[in-house]
C-alpha positions in Angstrom: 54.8 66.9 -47.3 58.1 66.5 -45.7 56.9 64.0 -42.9 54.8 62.1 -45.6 57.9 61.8 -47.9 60.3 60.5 -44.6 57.8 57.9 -43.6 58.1 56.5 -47.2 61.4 56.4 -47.3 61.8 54.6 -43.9 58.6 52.3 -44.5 56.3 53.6 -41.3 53.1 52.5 -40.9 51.9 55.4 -39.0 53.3 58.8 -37.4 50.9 60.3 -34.3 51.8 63.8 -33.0 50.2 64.4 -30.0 50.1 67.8 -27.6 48.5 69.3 -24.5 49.1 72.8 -24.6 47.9 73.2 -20.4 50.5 70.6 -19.3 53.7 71.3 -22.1 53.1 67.9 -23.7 54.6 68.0 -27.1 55.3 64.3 -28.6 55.5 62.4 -31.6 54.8 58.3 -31.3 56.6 56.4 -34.8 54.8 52.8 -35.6 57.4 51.9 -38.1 55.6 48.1 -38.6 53.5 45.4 -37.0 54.1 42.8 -39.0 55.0 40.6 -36.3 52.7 41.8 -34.1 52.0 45.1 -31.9 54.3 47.8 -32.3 57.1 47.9 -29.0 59.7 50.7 -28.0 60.2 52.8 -25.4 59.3 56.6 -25.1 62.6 58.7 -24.5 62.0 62.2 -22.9 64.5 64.8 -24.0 65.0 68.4 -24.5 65.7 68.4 -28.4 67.0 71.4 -30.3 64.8 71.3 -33.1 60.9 69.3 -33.9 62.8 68.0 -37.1 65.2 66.6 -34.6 63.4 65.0 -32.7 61.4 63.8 -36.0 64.3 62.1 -37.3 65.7 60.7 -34.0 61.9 58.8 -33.3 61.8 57.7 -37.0 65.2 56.0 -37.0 64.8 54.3 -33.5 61.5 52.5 -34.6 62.9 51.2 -37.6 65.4 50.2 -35.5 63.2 48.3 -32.9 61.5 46.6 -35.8 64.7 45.3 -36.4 66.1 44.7 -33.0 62.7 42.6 -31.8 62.8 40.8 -35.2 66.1 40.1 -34.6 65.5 38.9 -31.4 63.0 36.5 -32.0 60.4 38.5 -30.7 57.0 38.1 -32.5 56.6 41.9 -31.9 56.5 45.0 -34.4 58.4 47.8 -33.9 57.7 51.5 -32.9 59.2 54.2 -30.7 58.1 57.9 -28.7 60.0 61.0 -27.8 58.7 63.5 -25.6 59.9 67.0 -26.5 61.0 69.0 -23.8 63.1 69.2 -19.8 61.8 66.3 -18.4 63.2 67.9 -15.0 60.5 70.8 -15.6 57.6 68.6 -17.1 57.2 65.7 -15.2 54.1 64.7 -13.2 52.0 62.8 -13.0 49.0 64.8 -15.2 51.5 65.0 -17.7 51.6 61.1 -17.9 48.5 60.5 -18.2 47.9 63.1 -20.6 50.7 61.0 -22.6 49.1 57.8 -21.5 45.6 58.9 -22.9 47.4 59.5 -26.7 48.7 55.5 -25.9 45.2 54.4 -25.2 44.5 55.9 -28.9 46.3 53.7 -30.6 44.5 50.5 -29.5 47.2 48.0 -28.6 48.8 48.9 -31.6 51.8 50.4 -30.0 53.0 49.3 -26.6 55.8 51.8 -24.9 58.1 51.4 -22.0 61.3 52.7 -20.4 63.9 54.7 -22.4 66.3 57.8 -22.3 64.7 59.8 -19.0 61.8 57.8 -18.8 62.1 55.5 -15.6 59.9 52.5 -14.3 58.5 55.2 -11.9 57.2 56.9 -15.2 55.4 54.0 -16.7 53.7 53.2 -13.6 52.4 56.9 -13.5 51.1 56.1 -17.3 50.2 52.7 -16.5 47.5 54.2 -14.1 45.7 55.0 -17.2 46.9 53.0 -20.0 47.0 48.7 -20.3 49.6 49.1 -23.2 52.8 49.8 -21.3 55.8 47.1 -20.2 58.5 47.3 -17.8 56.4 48.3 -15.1 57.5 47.7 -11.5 55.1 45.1 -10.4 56.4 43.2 -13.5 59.7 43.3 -15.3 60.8 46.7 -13.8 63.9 48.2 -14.9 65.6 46.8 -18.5 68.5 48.5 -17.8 70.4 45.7 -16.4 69.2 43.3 -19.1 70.3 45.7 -22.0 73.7 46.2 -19.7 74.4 42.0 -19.5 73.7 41.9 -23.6 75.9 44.9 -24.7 78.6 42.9 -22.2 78.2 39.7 -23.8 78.2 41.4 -27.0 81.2 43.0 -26.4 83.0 39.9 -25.6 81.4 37.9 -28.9 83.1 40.8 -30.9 86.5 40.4 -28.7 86.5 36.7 -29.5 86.7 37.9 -33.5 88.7 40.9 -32.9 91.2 39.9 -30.6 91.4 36.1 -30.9 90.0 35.5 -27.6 86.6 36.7 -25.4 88.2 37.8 -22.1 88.7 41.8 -21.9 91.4 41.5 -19.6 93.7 44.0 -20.0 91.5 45.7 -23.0 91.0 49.6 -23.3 87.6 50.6 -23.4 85.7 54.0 -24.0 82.4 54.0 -22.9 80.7 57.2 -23.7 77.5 57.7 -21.8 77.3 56.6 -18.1 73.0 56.2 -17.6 71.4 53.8 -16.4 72.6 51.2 -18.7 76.5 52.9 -19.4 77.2 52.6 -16.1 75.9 49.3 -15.4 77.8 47.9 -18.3 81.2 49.6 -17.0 80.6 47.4 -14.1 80.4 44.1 -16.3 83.8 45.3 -18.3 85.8 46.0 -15.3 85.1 42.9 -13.6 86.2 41.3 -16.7 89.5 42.7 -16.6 89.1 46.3 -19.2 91.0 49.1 -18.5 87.9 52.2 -19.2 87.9 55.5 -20.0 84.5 57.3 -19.5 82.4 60.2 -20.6 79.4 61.8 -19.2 77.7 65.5 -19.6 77.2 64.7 -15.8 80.4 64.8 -14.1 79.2 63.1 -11.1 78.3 59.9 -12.8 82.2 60.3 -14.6 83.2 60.6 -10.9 81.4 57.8 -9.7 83.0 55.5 -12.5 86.6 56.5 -11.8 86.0 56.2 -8.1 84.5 52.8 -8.1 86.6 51.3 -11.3 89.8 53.6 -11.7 88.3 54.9 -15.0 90.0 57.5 -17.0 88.2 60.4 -17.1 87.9 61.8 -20.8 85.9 65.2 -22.4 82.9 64.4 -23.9 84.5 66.3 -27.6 87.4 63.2 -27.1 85.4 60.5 -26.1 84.8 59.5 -29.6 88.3 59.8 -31.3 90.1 58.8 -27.9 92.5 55.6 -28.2 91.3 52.3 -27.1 90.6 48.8 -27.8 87.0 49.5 -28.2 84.7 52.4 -28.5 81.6 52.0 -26.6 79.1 54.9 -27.4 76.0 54.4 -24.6 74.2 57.6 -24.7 73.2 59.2 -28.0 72.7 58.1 -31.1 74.4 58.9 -35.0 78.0 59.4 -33.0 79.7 57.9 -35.7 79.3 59.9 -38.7 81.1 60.4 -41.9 82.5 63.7 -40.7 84.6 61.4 -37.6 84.6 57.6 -39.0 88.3 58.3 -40.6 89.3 59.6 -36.9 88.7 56.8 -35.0 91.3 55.1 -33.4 89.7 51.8 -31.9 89.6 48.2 -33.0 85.9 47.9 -32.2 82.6 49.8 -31.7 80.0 48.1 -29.7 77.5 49.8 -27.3 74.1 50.3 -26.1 73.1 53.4 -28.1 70.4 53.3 -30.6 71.4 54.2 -33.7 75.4 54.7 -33.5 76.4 54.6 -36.9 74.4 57.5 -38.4 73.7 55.3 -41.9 74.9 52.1 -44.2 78.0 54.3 -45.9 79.0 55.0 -43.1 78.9 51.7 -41.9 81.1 50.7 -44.8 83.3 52.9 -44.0 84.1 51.5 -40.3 84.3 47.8 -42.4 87.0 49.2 -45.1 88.9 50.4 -42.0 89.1 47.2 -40.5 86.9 48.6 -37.2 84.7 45.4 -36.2 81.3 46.9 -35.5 78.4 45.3 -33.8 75.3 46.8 -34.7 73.8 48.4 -31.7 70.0 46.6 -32.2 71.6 43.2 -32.0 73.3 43.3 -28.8 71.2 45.8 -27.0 68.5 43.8 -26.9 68.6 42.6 -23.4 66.2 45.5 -22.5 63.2 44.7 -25.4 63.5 41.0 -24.3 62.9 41.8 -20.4 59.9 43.9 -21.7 59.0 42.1 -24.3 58.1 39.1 -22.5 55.0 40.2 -20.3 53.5 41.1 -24.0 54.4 37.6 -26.0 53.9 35.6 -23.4 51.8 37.1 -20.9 53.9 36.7 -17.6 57.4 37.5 -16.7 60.6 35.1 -15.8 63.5 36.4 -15.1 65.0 33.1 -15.7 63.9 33.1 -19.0 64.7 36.7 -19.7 68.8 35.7 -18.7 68.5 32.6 -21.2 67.5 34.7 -23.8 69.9 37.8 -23.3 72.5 35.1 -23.5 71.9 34.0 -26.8 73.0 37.6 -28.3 76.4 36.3 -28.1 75.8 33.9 -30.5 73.4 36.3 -32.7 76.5 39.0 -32.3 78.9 36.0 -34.0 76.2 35.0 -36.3 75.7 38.4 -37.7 79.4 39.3 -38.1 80.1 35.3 -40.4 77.5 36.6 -42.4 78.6 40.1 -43.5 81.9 37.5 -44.0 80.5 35.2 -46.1 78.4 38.0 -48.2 81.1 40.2 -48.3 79.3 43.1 -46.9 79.9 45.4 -44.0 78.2 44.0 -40.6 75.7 47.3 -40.5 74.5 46.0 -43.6 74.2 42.2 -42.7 72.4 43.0 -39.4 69.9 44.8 -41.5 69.6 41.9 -44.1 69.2 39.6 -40.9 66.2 41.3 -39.4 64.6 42.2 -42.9 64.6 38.5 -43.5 62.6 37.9 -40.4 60.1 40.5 -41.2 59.5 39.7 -44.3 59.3 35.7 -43.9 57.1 36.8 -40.3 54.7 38.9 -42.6 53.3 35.9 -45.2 
């Protein structure tokens, strides 16, 4: 079987797909590992073309949050959802706890919380029914402005190797993507002196951005290839692709996407063309440490929660001297870094 043969070559644990015909719940929950512990990731609601889409998009973002919370320090597995579907016709709150019901099957296994249209309003509607949910709003609410603050300081730990120095001043960015956390971080650039240029499929969050910063509107089939500093992809993932890689015209890539760079050769590629890039699961962790917490530890400080976002800085410089010193791409260290954790966390 096809879905048999991806989860071997990925390494999952466990795929659930889960559906209630009466309410238009269609979703697919990944459990990549739990070697450090429970399974975390959001659940991201979104209208995809295809199931095999939306297959491959939920089996490369829990890999991917194995990585990130291992990477993080986080004595948590990783796992991801995706709800297929218009979450503008869907959502209520019966179709929530439908979804929360699937959760409950799992045992603790899997925790989920916010991600692409799922908001803290959402997981309180699931939390109704389900214990194994984070980022509630009693608790640690929103991530978004935790994942924002890392990508920032992320973005300034790759300046300092790029560019000599940390400050953005008078730096060019793209930011593609202007959500909940896109829009935050555009905030966090400008008032460190970049220059942006934004994209959005919603032109009223694009007009927000140039209203409020002086952005530079650009066309979401430019964003990409557009001229600047540093590219800043925010929304969806595999934007960076071998098909685009040799058109970039940017110093940089670093963002809050999952999933940017669609695989390691294509990673490469971005090295041998002297483009810095900071894998996306090591400086947008801000969000998976907010959440994260009221699961390791049991309560929520968003004290500690800052002090740990502020450390992806270092991680981000720490990740980059090692592709150096191996002489690998920085896609490829990043995935050395957390595979080490995992592996070392497992015995």
């Amino acid at each position: 079987m096809q879905v048999l043969k991806s989860m071997s070559e990925y390494g999952h644990e466990q795929i659930v797909f889960a559906q209630d015909k009466s309410l238009g719940l269609r979703a697919i929950i990944a459990i990549h590992s739990t070697a450090l512990g429970p399974a975390l990731g959001g659940t991201r609601f979104f209208n995809y073309a295809t199931d095999d889409d939306a297959l491959f998009d939920v089996l490369r973002l829990s890999r991917g949050m194995t990585f990130k919370n291992a990477a993080a320090g986080l004595k948590l597995g990783g796992g991801k959802a995706v709800i297929i579907g218009d979450p503008k016709a869907l959502k209520s709150r019966e179709f929530f706890h439908a979804y929360a019901g699937f959760i409950n099957s799992l045992g603790g296994k899997y925790y989920t919380a916010e991600d692409v249209n799922i908001g803290a309003a959402d997981v309180a509607l699931m939390n109704e029914v389900t214990k194994f949910v984070t980022g509630t709003p009693e608790v640690s609410g929103n991530p978004s402005p935790f994942t924002a603050r890392g990508v920032f300081l992320g973005i300034k730990a790759g300046a300092k190797v790029r560019f000599g120095a940390d400050s953005l001043k008078g730096k060019v960015i793209a930011v593609q993507g202007l959500g909940s956390v896109g829009s935050r971080l555009c905030g966090h650039l400008h008032g460190d002196g970049a220059r942006l240029k934004v994209s959005d499929i919603d032109k009223e969050a694009v007009d927000r951005m140039v209203s409020m910063y002086g952005a530079e509107p650009l066309g979401s089939d430019e964003v990409i290839t557009a001229e600047c500093d540093i590219l800043s992809p925010c929304a969806m993932g595999a934007v960076i692709r071998p098909e685009n890689v040799g058109k970039l015209r940017c110093s940089m890539v670093a963002g809050a996407a999952n999933n940017i760079v669609l695989d390691a050769a294509t990673g490469d590629e971005l090295s041998s063309r002297g483009i810095l890039y900071l894998p996306d699961y090591i400086i947008n962790a801000g969000g998976v440490l907010n959440c994260g917490m009221e699961i390791v530890e049991g309560r929520y400080s968003e004290d500690s929660v800052n002090a740990q976002v502020d450390k992806i800085y270092d991680t981000a410089l720490k990740i980059v001297a090692y592709a150096g010193e191996k002489g690998i791409s920085t896609y490829r260290a990043a995935d050395e870094y957390a595979e080490g954790i995992v592996r070392a966390g497992a015995k």
